[in-house]
N, C-alpha and C positions, 0 to 999 in steps of 0.2 A: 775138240774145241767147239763146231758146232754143237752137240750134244750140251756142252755146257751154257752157253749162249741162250740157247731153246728154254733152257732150265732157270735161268736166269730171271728170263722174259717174264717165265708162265708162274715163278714166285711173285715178282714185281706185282703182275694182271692182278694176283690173289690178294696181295698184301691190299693193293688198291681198292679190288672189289669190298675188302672187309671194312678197308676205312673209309670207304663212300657207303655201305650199304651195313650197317654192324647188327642192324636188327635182324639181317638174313643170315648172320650166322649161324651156326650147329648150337646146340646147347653147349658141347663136348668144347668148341673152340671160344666160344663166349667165356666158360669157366677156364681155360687155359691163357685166354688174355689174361681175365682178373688176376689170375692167380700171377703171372708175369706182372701184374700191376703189382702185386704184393710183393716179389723178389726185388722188382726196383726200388720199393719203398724201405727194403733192408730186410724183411721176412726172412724165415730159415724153413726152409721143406719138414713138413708133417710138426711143424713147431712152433710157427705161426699162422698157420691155415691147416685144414686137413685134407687128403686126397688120399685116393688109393693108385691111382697111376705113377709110374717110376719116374724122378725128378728129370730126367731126360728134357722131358716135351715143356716141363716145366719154365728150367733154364731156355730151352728157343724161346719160348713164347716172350719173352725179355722183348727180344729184338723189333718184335711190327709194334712192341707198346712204345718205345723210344723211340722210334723212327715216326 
């Protein structure tokens, strides 16, 4: 439970740091927001955008864009 807790915190920290500071993102996470900006807007993986990375990280990236 601790361990989860810890994990909890240090997504929160991140999620924060991205959304007060978005211009110090990675390139890698800047294009994985957008691309959740495109899932939310109804996009379909490699058929409304293209990437080569597995939809995985695509679908998380949903979530810090909604929140």
């Amino acid at each position: 439970m601790f361990y989860a807790a810890i994990l909890v915190a240090l997504l929160g920290v991140s999620l924060a740091l991205i959304a007060r500071y978005p211009l110090r993102a990675n390139d890698d996470v800047a294009l994985n927001l957008e691309i959740g900006r495109f899932i939310r807007d109804g996009a379909r993986p490699y058929i409304g955008y293209v990437d080569i990375n597995f939809p995985t990280i695509h679908y998380l990236s949903v979530i810090p864009v909604v929140l």
